[in-house]
Every structure is written in structure tokens, then in C-alpha cells.
Backbone atoms as SQL, in Angstrom:
CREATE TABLE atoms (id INTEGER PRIMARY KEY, chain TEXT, resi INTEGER, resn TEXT, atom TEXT, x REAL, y REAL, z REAL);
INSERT INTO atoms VALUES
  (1, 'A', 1, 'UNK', 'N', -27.306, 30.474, -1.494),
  (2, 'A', 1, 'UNK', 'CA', -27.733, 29.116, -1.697),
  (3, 'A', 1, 'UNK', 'C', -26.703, 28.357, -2.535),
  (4, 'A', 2, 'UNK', 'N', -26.333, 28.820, -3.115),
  (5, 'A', 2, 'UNK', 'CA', -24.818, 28.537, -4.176),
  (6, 'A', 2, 'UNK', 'C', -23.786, 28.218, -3.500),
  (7, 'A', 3, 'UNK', 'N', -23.551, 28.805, -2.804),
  (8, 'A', 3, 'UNK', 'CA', -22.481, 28.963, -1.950),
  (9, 'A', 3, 'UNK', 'C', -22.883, 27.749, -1.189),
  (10, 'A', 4, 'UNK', 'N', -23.662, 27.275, -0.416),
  (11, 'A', 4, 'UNK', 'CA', -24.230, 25.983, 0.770),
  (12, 'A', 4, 'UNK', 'C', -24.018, 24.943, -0.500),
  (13, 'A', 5, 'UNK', 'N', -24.358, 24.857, -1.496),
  (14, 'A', 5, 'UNK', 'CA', -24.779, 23.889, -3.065),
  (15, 'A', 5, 'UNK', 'C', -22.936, 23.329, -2.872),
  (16, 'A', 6, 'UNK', 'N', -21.980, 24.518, -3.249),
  (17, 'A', 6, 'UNK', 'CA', -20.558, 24.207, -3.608),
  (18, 'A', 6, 'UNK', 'C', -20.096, 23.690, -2.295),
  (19, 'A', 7, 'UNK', 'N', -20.428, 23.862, -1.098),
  (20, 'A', 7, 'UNK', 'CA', -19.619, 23.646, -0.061),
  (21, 'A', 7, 'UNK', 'C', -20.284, 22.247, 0.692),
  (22, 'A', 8, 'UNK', 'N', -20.991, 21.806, 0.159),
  (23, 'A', 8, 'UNK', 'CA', -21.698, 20.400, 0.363),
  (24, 'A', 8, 'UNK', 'C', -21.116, 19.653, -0.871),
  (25, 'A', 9, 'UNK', 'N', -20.774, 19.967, -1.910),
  (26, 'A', 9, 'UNK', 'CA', -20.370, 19.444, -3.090),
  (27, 'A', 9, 'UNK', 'C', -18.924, 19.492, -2.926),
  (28, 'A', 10, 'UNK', 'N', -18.001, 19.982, -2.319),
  (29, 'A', 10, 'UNK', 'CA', -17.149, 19.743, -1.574),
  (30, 'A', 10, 'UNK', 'C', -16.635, 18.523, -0.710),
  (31, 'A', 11, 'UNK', 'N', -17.643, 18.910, 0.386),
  (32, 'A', 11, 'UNK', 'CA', -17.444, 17.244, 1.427),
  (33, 'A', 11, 'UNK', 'C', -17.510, 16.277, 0.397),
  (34, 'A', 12, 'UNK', 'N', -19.055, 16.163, -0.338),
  (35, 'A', 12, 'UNK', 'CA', -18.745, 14.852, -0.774),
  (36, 'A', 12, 'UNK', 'C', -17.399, 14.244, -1.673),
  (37, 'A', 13, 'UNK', 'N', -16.952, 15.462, -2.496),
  (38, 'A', 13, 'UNK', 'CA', -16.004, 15.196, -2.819),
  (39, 'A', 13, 'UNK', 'C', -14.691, 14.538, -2.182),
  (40, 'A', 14, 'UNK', 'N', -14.556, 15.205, -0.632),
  (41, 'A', 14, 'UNK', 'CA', -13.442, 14.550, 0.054),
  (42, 'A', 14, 'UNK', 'C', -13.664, 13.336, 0.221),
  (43, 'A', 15, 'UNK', 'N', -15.162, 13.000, 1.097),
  (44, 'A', 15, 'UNK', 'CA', -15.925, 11.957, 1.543),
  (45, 'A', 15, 'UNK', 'C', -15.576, 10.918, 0.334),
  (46, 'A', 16, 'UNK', 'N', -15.805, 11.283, -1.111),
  (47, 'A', 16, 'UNK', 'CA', -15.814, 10.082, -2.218),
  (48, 'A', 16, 'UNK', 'C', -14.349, 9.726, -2.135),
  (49, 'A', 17, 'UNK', 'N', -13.062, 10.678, -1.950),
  (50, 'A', 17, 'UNK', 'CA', -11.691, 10.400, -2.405),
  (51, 'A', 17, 'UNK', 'C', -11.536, 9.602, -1.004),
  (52, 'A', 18, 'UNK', 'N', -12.028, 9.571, 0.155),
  (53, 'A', 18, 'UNK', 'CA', -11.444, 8.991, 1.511),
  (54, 'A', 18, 'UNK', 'C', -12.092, 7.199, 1.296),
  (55, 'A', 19, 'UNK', 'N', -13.789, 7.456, 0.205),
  (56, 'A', 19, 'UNK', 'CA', -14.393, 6.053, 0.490),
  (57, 'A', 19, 'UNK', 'C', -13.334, 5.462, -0.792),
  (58, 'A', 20, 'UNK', 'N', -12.870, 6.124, -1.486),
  (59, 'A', 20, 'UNK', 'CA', -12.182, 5.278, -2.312),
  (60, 'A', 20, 'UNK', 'C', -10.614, 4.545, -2.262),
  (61, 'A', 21, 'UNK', 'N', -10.035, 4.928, -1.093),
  (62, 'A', 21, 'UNK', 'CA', -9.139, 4.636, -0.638),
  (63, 'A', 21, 'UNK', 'C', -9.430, 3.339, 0.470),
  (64, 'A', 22, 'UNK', 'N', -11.161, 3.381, 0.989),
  (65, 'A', 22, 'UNK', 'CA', -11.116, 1.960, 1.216),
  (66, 'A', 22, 'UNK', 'C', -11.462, 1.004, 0.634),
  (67, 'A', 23, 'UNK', 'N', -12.036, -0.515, 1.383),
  (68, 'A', 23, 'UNK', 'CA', -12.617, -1.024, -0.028),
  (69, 'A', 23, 'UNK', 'C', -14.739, -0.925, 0.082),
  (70, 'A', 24, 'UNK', 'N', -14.796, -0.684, 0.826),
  (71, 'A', 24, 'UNK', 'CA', -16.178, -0.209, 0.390),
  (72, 'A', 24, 'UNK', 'C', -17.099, 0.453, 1.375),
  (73, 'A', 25, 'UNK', 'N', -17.982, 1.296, 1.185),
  (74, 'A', 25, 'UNK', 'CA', -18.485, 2.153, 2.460),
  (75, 'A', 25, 'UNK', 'C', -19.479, 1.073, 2.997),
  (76, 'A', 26, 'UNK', 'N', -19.291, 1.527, 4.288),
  (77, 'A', 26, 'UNK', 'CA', -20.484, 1.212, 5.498),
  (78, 'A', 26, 'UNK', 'C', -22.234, 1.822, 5.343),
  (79, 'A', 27, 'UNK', 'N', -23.138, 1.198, 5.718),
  (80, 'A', 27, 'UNK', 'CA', -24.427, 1.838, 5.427),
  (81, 'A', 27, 'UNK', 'C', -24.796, 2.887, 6.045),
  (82, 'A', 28, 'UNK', 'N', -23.834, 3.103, 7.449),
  (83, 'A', 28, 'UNK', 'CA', -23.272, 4.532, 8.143),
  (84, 'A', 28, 'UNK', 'C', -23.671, 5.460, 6.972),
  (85, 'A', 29, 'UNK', 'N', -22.092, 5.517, 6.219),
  (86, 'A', 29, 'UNK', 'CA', -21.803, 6.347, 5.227),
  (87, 'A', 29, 'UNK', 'C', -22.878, 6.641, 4.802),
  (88, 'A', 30, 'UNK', 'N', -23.309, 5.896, 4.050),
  (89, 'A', 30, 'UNK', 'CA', -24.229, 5.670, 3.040),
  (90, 'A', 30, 'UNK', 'C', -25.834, 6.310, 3.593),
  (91, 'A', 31, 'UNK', 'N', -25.954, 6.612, 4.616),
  (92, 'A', 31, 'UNK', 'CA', -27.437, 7.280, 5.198),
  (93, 'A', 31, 'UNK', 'C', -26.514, 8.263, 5.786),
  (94, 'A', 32, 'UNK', 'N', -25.312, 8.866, 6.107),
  (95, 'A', 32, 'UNK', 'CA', -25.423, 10.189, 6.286),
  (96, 'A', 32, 'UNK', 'C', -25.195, 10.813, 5.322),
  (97, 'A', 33, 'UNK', 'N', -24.341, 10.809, 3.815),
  (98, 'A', 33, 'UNK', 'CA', -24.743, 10.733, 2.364),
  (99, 'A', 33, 'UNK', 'C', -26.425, 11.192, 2.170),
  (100, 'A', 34, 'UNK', 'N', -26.827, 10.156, 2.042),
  (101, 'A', 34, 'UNK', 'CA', -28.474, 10.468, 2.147),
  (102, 'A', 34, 'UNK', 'C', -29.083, 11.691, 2.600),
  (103, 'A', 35, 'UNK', 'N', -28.990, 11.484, 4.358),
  (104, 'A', 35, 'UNK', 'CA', -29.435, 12.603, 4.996),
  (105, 'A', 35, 'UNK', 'C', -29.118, 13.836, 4.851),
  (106, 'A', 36, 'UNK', 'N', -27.542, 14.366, 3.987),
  (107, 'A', 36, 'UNK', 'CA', -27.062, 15.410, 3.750),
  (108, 'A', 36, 'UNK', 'C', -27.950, 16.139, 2.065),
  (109, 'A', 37, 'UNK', 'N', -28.143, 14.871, 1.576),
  (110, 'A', 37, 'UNK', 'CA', -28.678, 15.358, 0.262),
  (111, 'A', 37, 'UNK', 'C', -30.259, 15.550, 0.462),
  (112, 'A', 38, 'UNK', 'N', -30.692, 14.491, 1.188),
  (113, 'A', 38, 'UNK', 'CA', -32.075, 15.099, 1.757),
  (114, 'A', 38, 'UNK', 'C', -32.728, 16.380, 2.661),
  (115, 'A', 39, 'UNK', 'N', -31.489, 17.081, 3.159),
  (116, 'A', 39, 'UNK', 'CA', -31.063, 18.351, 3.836),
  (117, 'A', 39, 'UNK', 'C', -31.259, 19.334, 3.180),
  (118, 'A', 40, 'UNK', 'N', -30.619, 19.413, 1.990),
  (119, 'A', 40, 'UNK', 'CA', -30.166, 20.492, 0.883),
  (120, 'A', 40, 'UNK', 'C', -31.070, 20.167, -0.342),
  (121, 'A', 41, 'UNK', 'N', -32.385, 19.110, -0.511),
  (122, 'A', 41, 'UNK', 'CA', -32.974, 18.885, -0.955),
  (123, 'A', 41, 'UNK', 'C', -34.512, 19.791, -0.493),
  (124, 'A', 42, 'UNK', 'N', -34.586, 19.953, 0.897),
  (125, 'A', 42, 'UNK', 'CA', -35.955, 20.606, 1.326),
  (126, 'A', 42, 'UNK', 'C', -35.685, 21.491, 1.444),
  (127, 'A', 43, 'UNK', 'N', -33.988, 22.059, 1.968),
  (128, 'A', 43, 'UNK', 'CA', -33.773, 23.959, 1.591),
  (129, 'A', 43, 'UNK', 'C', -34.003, 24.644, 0.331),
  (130, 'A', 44, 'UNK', 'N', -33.614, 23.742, -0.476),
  (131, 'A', 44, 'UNK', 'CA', -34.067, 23.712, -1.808),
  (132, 'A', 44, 'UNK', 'C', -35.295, 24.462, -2.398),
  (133, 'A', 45, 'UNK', 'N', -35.810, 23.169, -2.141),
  (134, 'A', 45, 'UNK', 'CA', -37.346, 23.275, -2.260),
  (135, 'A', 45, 'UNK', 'C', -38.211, 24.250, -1.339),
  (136, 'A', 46, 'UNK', 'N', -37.825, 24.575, 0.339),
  (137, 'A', 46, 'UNK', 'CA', -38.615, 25.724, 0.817),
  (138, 'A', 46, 'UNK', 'C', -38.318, 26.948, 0.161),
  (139, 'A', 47, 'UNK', 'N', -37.095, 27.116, -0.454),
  (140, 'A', 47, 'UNK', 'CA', -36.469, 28.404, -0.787),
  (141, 'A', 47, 'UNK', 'C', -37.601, 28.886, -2.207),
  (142, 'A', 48, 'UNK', 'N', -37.004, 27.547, -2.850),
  (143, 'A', 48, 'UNK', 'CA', -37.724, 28.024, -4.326),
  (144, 'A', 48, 'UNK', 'C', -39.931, 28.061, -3.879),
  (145, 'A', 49, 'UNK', 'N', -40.383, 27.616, -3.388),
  (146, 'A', 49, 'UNK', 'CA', -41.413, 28.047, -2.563),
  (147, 'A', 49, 'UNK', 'C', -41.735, 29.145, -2.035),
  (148, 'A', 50, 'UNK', 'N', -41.250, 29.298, -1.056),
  (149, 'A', 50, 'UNK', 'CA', -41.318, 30.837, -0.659),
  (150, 'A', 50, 'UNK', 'C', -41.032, 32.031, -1.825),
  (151, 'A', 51, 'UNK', 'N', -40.415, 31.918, -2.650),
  (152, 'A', 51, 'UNK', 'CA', -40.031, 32.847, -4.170),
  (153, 'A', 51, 'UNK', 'C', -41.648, 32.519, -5.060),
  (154, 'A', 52, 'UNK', 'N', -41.681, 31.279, -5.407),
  (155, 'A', 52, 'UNK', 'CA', -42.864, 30.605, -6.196),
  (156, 'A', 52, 'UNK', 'C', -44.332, 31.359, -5.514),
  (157, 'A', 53, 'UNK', 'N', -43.978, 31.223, -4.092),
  (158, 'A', 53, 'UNK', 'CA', -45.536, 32.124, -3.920),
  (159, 'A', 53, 'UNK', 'C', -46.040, 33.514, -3.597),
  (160, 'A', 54, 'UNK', 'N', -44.574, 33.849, -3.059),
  (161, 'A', 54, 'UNK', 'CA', -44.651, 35.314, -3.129),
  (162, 'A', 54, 'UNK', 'C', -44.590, 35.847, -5.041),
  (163, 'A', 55, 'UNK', 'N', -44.261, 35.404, -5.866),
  (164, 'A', 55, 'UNK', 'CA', -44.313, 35.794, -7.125),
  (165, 'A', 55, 'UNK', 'C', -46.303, 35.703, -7.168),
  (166, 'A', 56, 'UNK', 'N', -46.764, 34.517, -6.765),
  (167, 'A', 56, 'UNK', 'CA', -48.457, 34.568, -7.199),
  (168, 'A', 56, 'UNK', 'C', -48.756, 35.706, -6.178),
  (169, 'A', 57, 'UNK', 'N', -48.789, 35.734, -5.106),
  (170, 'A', 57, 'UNK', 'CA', -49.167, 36.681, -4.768),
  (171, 'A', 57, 'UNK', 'C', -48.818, 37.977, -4.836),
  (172, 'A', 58, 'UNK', 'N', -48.246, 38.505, -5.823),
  (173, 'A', 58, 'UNK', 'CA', -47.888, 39.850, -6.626),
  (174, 'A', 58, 'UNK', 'C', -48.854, 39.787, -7.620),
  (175, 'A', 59, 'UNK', 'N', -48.859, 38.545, -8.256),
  (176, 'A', 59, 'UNK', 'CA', -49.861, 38.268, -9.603),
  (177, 'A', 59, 'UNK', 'C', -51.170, 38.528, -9.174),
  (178, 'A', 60, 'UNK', 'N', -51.683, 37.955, -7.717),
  (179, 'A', 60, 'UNK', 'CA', -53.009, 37.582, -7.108),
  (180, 'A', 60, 'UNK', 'C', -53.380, 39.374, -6.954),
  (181, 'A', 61, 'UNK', 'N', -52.111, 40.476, -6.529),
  (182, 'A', 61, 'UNK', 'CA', -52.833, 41.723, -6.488),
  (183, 'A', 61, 'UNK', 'C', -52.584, 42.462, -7.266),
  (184, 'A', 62, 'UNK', 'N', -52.060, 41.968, -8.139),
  (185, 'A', 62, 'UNK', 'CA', -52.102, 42.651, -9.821),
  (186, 'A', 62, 'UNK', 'C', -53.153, 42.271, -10.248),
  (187, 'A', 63, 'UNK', 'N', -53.761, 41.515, -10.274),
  (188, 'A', 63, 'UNK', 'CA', -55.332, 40.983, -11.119),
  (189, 'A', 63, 'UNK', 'C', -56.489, 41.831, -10.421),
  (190, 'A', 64, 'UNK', 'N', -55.998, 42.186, -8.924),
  (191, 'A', 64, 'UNK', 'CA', -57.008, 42.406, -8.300),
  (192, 'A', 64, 'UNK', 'C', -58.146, 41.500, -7.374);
């Protein structure tokens, strides 16, 4: 997941040095920007989920 985190943190990096060489991004840009962080925003979140509930349900048959 680290690894997907740095290599998306990457592009944007190129992506920021290419928009800064023009004079200002398109709303293009600017929603596939978006859509990339909203991407890696719900992998995110299913990942840490799936961990979050398999942990209760260890708890749920530890209690009994």
C-alpha cells in the first residue's frame, strides 16, 4: 500500500513540475487530480476496513 501511496505521489509530483511550467491548469487536470486522490482514498479506506473488522471479529470470538 506504501508502495501505490509513493508511486501516486510521484505522478503528482511530475504532473505539479509540468503544470508549473504552464500558466495555469485546465479543469481536465484538475478532476483527474481529484479522481486519482479519490481512488487511493477508498483503497485506503477498504483496506484499513477489512483489517478494522477482521480485528473485531477476533475480539467478537475471544469474548465468546
Amino acid at each position: 500500500m506504501k508502495k501505490l501511496f509513493n508511486r501516486i505521489k510521484n505522478i503528482f509530483s511530475q504532473n505539479k513540475s509540468q503544470l508549473d511550467k504552464e500558466k495555469g491548469a485546465t479543469m481536465v487536470e484538475y478532476a483527474i487530480m481529484v479522481a486519482l486522490i479519490a481512488v487511493v482514498s477508498v483503497a485506503i479506506v477498504r483496506s484499513l476496513g477489512t483489517t478494522v473488522s477482521t480485528q473485531f471479529n477476533s475480539v467478537n470470538v475471544a469474548l465468546g
